[in-house]
Each structure stands twice: as C-alpha cells, then as structure tokens.
PDB file with SEQRES, HELIX, SHEET and CRYST1 records, atoms N, CA, C and O in Angstrom:
SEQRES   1 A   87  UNK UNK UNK UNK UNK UNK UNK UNK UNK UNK UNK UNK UNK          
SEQRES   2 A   87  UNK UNK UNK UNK UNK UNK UNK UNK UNK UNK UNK UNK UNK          
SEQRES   3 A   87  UNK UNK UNK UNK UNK UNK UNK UNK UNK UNK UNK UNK UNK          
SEQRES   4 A   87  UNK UNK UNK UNK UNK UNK UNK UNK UNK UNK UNK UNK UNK          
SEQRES   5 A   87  UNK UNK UNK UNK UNK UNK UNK UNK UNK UNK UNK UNK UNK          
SEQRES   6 A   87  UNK UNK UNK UNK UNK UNK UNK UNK UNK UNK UNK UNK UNK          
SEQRES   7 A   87  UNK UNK UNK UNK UNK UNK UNK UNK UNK                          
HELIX    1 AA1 UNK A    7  UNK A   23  1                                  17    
HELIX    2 AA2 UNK A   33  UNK A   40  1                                   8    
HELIX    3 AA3 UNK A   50  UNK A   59  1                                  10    
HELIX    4 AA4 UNK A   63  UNK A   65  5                                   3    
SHEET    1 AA1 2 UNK A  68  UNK A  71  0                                        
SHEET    2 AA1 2 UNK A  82  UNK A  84 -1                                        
CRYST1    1.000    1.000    1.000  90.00  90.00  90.00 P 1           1          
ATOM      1  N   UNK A   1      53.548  16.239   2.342  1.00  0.00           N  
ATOM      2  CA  UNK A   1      54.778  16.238   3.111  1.00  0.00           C  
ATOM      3  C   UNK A   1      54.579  17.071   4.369  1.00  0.00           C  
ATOM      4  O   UNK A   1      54.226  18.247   4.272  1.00  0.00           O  
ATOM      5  N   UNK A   2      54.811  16.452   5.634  1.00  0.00           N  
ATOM      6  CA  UNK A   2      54.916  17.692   6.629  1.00  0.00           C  
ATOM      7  C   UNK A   2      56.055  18.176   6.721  1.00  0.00           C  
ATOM      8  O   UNK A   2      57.131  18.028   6.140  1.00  0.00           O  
ATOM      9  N   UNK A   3      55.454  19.095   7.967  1.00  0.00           N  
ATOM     10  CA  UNK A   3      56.342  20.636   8.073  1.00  0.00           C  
ATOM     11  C   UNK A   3      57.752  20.118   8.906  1.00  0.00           C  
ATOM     12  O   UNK A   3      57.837  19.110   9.608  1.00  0.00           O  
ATOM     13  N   UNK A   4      58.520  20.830   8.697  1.00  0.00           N  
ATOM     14  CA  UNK A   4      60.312  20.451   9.021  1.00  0.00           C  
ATOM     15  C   UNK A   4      59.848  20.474  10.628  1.00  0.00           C  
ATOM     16  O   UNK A   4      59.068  21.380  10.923  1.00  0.00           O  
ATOM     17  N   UNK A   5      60.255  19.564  11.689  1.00  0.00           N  
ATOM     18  CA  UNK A   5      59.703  20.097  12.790  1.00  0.00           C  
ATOM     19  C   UNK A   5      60.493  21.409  13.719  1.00  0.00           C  
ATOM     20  O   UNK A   5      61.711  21.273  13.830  1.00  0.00           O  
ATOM     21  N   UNK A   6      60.149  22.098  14.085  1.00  0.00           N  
ATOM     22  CA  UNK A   6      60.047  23.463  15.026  1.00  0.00           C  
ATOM     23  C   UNK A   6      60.034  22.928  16.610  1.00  0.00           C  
ATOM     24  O   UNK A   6      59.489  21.937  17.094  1.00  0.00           O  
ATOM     25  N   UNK A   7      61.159  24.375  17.462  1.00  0.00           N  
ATOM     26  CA  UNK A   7      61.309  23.916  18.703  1.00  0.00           C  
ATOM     27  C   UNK A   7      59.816  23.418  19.683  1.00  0.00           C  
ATOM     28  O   UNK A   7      59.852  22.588  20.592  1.00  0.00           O  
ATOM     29  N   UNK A   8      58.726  24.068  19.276  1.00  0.00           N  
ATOM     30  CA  UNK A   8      57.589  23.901  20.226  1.00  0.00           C  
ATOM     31  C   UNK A   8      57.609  22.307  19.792  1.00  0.00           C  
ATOM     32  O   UNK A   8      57.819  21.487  20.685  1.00  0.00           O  
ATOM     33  N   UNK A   9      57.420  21.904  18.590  1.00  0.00           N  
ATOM     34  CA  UNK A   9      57.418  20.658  18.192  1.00  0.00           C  
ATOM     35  C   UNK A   9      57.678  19.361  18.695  1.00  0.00           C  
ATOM     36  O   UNK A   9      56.931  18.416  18.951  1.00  0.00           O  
ATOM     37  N   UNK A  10      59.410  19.590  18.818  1.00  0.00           N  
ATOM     38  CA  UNK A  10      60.099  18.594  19.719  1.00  0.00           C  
ATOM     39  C   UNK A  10      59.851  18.946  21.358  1.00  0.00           C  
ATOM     40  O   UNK A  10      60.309  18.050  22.068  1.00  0.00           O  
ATOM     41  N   UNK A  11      59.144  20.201  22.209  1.00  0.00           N  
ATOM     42  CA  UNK A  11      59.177  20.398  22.940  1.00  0.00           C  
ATOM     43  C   UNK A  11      57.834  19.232  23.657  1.00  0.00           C  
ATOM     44  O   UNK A  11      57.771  18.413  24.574  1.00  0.00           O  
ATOM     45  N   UNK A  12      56.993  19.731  22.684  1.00  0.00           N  
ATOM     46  CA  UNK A  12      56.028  18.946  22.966  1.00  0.00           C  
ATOM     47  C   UNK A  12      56.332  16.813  22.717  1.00  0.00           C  
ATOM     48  O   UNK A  12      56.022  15.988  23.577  1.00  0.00           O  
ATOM     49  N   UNK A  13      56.790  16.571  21.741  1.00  0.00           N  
ATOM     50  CA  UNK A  13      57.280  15.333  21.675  1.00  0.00           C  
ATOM     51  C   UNK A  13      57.532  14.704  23.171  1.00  0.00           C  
ATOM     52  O   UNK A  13      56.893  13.833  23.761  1.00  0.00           O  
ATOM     53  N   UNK A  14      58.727  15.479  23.590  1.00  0.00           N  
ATOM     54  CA  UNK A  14      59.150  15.362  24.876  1.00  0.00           C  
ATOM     55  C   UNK A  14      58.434  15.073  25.708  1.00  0.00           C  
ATOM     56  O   UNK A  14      58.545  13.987  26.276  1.00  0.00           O  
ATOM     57  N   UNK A  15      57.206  16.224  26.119  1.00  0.00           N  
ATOM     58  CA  UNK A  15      56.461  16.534  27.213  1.00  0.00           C  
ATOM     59  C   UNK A  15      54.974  15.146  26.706  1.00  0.00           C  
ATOM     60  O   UNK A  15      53.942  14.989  27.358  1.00  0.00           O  
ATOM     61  N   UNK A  16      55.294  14.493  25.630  1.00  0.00           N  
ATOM     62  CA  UNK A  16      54.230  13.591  25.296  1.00  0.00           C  
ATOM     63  C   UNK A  16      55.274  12.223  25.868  1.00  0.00           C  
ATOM     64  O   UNK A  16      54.830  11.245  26.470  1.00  0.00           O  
ATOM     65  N   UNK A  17      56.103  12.348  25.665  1.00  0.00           N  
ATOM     66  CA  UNK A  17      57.018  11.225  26.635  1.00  0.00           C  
ATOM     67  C   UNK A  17      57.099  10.899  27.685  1.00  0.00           C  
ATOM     68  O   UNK A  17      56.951   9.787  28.192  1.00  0.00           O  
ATOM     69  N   UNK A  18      57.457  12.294  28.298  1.00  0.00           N  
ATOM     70  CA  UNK A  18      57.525  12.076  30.019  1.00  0.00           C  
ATOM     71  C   UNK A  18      55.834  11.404  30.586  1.00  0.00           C  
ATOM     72  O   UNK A  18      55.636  10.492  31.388  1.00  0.00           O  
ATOM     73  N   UNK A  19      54.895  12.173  29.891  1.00  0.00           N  
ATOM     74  CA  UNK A  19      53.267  11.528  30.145  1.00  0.00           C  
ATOM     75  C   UNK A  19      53.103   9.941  29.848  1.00  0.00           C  
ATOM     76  O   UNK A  19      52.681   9.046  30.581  1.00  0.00           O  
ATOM     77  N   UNK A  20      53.510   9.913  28.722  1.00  0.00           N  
ATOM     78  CA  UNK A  20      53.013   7.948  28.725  1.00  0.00           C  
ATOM     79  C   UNK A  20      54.044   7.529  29.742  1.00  0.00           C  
ATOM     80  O   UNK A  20      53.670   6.750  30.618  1.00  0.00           O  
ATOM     81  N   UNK A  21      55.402   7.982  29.737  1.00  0.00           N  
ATOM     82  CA  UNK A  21      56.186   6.986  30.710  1.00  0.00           C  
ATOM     83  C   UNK A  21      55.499   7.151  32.216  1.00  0.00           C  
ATOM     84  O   UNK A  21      55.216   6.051  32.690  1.00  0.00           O  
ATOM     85  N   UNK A  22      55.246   8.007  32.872  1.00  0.00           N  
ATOM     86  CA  UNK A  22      54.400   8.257  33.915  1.00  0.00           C  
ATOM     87  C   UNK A  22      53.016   7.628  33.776  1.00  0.00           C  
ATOM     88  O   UNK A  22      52.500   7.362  34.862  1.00  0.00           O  
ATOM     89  N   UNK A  23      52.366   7.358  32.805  1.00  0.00           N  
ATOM     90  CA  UNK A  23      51.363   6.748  32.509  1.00  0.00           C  
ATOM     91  C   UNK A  23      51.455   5.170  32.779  1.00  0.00           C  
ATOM     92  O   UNK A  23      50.637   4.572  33.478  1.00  0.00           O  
ATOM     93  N   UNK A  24      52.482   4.603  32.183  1.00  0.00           N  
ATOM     94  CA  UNK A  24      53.455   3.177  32.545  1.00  0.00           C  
ATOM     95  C   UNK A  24      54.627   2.933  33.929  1.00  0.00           C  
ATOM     96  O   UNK A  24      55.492   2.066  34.052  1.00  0.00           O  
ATOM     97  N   UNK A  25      54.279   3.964  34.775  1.00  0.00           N  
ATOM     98  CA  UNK A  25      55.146   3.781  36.347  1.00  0.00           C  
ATOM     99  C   UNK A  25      55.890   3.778  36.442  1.00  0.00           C  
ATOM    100  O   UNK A  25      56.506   3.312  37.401  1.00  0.00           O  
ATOM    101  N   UNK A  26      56.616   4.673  34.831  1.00  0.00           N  
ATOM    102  CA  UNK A  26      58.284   4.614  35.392  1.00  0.00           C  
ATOM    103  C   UNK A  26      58.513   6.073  35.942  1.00  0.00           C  
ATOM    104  O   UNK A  26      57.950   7.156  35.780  1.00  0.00           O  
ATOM    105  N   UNK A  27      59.758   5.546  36.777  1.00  0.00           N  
ATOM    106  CA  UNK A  27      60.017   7.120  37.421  1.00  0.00           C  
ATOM    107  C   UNK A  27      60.965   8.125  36.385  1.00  0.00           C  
ATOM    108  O   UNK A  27      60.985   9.347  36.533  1.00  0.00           O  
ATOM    109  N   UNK A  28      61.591   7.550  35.524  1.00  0.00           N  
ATOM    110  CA  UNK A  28      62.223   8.373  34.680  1.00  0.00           C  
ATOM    111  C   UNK A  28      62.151   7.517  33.157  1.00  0.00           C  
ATOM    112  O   UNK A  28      61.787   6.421  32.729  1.00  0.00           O  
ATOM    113  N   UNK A  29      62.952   9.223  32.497  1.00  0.00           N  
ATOM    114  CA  UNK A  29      62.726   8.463  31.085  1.00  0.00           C  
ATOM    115  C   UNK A  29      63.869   9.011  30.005  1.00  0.00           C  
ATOM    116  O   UNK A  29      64.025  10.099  29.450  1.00  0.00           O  
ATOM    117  N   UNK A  30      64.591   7.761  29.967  1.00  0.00           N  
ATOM    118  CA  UNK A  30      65.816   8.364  29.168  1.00  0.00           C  
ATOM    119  C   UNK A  30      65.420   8.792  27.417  1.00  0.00           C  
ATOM    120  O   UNK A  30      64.939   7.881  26.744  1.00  0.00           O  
ATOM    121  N   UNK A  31      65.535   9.517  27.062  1.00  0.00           N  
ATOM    122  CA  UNK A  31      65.164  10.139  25.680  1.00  0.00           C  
ATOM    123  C   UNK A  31      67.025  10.372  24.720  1.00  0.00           C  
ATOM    124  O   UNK A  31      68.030  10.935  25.154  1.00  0.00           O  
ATOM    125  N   UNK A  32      66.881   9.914  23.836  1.00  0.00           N  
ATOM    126  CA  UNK A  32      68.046   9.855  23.137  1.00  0.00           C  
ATOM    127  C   UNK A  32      67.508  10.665  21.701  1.00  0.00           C  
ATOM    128  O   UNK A  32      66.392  10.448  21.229  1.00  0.00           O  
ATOM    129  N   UNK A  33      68.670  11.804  20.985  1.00  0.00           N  
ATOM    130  CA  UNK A  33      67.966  12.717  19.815  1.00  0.00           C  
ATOM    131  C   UNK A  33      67.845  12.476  19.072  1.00  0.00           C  
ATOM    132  O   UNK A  33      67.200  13.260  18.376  1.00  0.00           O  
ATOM    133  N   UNK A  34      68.345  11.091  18.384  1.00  0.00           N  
ATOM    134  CA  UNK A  34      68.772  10.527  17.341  1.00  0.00           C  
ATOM    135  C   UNK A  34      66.871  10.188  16.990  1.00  0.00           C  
ATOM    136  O   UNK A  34      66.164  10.551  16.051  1.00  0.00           O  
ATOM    137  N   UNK A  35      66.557   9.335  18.247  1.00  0.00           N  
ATOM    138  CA  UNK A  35      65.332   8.391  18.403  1.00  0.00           C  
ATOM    139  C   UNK A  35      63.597  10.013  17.888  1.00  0.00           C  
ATOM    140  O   UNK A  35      62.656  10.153  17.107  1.00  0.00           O  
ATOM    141  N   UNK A  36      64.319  10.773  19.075  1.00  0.00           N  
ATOM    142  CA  UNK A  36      63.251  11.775  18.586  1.00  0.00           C  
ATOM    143  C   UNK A  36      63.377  12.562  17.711  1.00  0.00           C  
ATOM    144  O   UNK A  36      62.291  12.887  17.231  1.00  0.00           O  
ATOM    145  N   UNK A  37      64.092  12.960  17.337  1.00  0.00           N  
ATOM    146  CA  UNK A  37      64.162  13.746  15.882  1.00  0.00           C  
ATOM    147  C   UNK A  37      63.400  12.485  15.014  1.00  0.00           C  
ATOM    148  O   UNK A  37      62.409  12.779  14.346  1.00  0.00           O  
ATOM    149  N   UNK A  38      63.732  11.526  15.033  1.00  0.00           N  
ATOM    150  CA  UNK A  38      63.228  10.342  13.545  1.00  0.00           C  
ATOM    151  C   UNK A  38      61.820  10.447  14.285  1.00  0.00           C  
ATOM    152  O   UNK A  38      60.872  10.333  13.508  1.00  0.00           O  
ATOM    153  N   UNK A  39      61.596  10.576  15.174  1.00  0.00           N  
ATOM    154  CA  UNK A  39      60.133  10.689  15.385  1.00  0.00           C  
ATOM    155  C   UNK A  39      59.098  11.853  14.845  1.00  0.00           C  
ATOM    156  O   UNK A  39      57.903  11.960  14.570  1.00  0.00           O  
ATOM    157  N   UNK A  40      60.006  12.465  14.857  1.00  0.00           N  
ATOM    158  CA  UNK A  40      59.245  14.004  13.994  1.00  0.00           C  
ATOM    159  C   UNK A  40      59.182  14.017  12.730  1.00  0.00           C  
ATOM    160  O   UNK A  40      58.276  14.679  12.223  1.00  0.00           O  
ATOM    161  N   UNK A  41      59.959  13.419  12.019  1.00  0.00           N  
ATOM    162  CA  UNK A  41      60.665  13.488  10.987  1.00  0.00           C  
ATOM    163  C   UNK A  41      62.156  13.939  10.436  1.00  0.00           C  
ATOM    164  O   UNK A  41      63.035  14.073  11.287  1.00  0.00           O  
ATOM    165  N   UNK A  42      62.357  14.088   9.572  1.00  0.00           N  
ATOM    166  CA  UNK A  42      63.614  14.808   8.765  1.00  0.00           C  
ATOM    167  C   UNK A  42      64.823  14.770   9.380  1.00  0.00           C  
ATOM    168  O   UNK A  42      65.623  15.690   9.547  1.00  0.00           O  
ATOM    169  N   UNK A  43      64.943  12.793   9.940  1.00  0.00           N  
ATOM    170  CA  UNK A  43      66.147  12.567  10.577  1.00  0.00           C  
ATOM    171  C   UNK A  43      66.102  11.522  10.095  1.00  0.00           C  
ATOM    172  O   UNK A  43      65.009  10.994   9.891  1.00  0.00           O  
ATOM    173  N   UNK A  44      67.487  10.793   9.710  1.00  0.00           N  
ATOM    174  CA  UNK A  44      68.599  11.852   8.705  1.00  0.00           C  
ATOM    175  C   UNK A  44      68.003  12.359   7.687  1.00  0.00           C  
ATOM    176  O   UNK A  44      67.010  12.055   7.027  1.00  0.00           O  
ATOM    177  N   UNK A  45      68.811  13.228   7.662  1.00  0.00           N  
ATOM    178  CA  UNK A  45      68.462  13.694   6.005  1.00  0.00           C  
ATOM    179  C   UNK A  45      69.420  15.298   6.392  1.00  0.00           C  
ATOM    180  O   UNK A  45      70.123  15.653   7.337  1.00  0.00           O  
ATOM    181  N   UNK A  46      68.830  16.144   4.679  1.00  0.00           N  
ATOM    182  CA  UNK A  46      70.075  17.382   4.476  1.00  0.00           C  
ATOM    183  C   UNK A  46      69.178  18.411   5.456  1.00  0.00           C  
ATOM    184  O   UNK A  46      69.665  19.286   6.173  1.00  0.00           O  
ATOM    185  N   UNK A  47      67.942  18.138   5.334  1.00  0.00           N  
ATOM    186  CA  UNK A  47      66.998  19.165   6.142  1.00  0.00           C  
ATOM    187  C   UNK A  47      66.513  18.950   7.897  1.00  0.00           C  
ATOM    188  O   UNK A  47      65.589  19.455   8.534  1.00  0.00           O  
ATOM    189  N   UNK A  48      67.604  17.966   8.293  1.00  0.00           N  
ATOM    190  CA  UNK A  48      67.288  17.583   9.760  1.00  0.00           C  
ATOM    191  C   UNK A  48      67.644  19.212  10.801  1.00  0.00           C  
ATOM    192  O   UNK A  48      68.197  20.265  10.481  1.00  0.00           O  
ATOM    193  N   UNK A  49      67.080  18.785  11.977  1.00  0.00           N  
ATOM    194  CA  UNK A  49      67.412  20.449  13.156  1.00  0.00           C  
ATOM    195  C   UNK A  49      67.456  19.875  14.314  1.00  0.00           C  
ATOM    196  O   UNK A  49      66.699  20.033  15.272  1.00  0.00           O  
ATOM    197  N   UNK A  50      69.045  18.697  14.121  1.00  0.00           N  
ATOM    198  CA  UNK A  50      69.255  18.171  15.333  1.00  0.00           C  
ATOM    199  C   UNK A  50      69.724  19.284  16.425  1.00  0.00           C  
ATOM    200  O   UNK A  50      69.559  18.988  17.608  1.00  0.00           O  
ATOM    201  N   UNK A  51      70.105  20.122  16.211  1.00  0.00           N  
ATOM    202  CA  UNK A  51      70.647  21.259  17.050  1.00  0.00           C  
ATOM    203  C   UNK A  51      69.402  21.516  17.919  1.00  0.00           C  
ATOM    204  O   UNK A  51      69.326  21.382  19.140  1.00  0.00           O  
ATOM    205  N   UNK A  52      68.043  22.071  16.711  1.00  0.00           N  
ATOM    206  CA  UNK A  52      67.350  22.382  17.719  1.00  0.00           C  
ATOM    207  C   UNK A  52      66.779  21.359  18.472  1.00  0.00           C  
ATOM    208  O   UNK A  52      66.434  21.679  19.609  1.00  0.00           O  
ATOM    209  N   UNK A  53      66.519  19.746  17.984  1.00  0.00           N  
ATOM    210  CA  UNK A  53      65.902  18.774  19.039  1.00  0.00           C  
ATOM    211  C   UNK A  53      67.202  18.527  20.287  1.00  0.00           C  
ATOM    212  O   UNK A  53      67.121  17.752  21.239  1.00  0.00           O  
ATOM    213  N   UNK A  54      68.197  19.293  20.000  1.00  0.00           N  
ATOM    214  CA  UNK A  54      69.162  18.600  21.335  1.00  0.00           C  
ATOM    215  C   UNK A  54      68.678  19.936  22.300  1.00  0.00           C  
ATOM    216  O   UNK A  54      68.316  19.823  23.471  1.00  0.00           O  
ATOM    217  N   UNK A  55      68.763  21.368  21.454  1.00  0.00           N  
ATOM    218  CA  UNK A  55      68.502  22.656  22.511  1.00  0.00           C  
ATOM    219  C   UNK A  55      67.018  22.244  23.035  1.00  0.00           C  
ATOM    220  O   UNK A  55      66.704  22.402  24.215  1.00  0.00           O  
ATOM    221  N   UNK A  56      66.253  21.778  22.201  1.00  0.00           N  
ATOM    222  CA  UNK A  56      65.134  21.109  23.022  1.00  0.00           C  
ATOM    223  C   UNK A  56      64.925  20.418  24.363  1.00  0.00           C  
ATOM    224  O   UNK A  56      64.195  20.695  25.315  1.00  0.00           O  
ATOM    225  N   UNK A  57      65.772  19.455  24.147  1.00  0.00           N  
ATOM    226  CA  UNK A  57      65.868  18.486  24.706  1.00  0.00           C  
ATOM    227  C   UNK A  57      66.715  19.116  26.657  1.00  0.00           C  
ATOM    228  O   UNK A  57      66.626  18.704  27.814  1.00  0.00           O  
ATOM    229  N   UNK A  58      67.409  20.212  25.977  1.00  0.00           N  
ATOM    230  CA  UNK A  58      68.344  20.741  27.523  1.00  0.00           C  
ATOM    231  C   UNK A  58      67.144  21.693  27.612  1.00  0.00           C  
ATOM    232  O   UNK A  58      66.934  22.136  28.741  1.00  0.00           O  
ATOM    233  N   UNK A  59      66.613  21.947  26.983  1.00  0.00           N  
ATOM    234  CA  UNK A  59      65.385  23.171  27.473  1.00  0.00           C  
ATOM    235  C   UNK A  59      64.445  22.765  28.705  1.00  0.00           C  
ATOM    236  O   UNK A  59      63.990  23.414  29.646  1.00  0.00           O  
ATOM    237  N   UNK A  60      64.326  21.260  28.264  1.00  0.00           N  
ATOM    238  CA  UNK A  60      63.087  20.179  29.242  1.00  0.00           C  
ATOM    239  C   UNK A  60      63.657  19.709  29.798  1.00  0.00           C  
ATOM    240  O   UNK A  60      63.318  18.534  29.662  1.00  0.00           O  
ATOM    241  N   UNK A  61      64.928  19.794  30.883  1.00  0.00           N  
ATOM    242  CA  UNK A  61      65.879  19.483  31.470  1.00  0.00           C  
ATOM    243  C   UNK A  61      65.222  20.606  32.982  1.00  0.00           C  
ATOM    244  O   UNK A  61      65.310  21.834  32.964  1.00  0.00           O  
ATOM    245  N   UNK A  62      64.676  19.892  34.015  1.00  0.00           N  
ATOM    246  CA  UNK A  62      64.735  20.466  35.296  1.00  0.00           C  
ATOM    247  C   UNK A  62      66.180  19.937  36.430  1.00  0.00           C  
ATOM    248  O   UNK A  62      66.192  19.032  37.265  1.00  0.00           O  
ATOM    249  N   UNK A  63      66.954  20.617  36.153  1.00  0.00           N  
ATOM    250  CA  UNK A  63      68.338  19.966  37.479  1.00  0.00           C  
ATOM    251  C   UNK A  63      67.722  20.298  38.172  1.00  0.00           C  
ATOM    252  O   UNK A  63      67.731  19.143  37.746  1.00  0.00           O  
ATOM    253  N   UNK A  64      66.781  20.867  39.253  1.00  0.00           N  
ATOM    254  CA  UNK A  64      66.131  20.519  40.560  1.00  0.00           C  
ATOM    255  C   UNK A  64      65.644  19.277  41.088  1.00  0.00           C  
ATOM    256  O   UNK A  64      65.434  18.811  42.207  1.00  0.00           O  
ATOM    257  N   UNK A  65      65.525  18.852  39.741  1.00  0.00           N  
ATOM    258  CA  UNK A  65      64.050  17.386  39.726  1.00  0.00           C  
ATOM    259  C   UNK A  65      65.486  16.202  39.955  1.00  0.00           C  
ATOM    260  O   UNK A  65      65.304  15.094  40.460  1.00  0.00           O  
ATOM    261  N   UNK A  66      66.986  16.725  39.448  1.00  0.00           N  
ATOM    262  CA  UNK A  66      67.531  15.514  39.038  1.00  0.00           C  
ATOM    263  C   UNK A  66      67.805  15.110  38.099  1.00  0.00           C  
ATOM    264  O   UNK A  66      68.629  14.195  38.086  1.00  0.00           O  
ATOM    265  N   UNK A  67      67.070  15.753  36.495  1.00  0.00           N  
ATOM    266  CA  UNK A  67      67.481  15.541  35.290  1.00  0.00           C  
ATOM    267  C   UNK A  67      69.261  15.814  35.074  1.00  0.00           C  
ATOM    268  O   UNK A  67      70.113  16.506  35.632  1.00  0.00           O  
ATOM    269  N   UNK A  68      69.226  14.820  33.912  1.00  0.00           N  
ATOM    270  CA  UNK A  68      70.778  14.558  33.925  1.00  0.00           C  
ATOM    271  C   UNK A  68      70.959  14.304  32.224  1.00  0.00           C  
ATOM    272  O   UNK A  68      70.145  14.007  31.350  1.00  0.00           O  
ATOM    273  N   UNK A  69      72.467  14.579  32.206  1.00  0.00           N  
ATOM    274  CA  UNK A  69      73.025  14.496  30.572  1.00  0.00           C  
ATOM    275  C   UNK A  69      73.559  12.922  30.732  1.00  0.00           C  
ATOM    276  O   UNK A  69      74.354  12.598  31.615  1.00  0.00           O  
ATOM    277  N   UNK A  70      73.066  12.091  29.857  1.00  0.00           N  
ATOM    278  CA  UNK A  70      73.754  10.945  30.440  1.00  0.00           C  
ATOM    279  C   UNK A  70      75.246  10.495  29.740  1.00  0.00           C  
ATOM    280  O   UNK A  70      76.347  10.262  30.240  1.00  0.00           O  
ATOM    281  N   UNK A  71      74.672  10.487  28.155  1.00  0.00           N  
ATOM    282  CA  UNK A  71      75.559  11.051  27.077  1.00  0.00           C  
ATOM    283  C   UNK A  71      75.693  12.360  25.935  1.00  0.00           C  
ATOM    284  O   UNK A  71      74.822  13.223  25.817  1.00  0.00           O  
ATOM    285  N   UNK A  72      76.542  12.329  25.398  1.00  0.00           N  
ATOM    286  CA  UNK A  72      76.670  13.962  24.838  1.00  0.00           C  
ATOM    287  C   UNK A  72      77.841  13.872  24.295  1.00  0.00           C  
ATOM    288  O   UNK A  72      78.913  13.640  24.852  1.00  0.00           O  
ATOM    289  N   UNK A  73      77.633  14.052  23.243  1.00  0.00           N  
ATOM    290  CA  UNK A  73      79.039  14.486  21.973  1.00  0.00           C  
ATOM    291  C   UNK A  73      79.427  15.403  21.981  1.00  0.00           C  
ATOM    292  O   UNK A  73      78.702  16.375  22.197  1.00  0.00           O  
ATOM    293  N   UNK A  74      80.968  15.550  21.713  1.00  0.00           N  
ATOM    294  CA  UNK A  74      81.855  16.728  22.559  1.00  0.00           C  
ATOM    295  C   UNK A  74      81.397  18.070  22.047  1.00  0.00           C  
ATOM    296  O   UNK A  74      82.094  19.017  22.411  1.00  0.00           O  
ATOM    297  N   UNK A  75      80.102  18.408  21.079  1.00  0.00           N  
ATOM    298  CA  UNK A  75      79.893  19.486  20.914  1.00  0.00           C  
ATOM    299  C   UNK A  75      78.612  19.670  22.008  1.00  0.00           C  
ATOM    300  O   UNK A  75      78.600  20.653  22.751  1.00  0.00           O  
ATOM    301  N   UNK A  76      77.880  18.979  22.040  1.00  0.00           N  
ATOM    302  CA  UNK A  76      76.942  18.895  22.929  1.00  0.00           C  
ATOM    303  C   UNK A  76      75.317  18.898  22.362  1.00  0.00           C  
ATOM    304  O   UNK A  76      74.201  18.705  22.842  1.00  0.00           O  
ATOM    305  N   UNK A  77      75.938  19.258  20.973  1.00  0.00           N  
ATOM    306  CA  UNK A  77      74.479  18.899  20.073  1.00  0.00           C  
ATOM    307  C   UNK A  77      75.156  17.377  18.977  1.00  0.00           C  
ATOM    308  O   UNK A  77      76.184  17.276  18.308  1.00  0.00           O  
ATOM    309  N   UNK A  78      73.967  16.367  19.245  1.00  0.00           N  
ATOM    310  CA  UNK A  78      74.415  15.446  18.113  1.00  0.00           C  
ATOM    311  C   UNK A  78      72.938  14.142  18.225  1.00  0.00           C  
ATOM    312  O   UNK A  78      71.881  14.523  18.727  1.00  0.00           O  
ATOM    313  N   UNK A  79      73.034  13.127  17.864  1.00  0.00           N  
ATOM    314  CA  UNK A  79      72.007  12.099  17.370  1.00  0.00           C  
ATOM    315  C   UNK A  79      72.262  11.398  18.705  1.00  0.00           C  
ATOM    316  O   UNK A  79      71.364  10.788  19.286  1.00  0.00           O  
ATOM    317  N   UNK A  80      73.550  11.503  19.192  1.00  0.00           N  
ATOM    318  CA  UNK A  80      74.100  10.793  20.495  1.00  0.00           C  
ATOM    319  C   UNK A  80      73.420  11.122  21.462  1.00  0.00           C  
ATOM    320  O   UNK A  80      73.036  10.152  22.117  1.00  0.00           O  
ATOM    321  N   UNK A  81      72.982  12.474  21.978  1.00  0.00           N  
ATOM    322  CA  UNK A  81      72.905  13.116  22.951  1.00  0.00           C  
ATOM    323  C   UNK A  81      71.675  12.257  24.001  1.00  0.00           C  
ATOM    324  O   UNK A  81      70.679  12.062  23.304  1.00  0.00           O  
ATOM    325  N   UNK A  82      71.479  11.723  25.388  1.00  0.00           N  
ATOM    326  CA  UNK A  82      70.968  11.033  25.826  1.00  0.00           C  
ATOM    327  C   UNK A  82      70.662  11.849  27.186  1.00  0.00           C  
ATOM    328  O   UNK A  82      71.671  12.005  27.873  1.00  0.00           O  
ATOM    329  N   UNK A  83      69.374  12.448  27.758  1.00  0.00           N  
ATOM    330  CA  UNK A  83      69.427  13.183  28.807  1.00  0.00           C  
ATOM    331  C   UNK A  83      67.788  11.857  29.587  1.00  0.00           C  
ATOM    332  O   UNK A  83      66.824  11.247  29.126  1.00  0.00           O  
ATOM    333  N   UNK A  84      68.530  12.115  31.092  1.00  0.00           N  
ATOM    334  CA  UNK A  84      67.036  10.983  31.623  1.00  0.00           C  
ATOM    335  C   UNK A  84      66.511  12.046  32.131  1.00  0.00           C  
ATOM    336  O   UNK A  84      67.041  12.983  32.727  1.00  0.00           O  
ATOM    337  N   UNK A  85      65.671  11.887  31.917  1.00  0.00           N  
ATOM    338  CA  UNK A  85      64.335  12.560  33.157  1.00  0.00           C  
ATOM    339  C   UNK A  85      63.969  12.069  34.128  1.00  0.00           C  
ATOM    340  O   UNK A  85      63.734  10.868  34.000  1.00  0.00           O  
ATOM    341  N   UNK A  86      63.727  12.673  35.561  1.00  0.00           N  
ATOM    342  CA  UNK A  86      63.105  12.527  36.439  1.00  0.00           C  
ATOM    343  C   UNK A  86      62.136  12.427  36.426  1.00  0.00           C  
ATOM    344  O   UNK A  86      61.882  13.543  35.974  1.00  0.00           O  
ATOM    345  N   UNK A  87      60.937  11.851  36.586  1.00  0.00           N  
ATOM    346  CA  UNK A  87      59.278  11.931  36.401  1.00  0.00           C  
ATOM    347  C   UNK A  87      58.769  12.073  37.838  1.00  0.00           C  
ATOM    348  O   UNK A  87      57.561  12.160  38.059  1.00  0.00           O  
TER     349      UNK A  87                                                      
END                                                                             
C-alpha cells in the first residue's frame, strides 16, 4: 500500500503537470482537485487530504504569471476546486 500523499507530494504532481502541458504547447493548464488527489491516491475515501491538495494547489498559484481560481467551493477547499495555470 502506499504512503497517504504529503504536501511536497501533490506539490510535485502539479509541477509534473505544468511540464508535460508545456511539453504539448499549451500555454496553460487547468488542474481540478478532485482529478489530482485520485491521482495520488486516497481519493475518495475516509483517509483522503483534500485540504492539503487544494492548499497545494493555491501554493503553485503565481498571480504575477496570471494564475487564476476558476472554480472553488464556498469553503475554498473541496474536489471542485479548479485553478488554470499560466505556463
């Protein structure tokens, strides 16, 4: 069984995203938490850390570049949460 995933975890997920999509010529890349958490694992389930893949997810958020919240559930952590990236 692997390990529950950890913020570096999903940080890196991310930062392996923005690379292939830049790898494939797009200029941005919408990432939704629902999609990456199940990518790590332990989504759904009783042991999921959507909190931390959403604090993740605003962590890898540059507003200089243009990054944006596209959607977001009124708490601001949820499976919903949809931020694009600028590449």
């Amino acid at each position: 069984m692997s390990n529950i995933p950890t913020k570096i975890d999903f940080i890196k997920a991310i930062e392996k995203a923005k690379k292939n999509a830049v790898e494939r010529g797009e200029s941005n890349l919408e990432l939704q938490a629902k999609d990456l958490h199940k990518e790590l694992g332990y989504y759904p389930g009783p042991n999921h850390r959507m909190k931390t893949c959403c604090g993740s997810m605003y962590d890898s958020m540059n507003t200089s570049n243009g990054d944006e919240v596209v959607s977001a559930p009124e708490s601001g952590y949820g499976a919903s949460l949809i931020i694009r990236y600028n590449l």
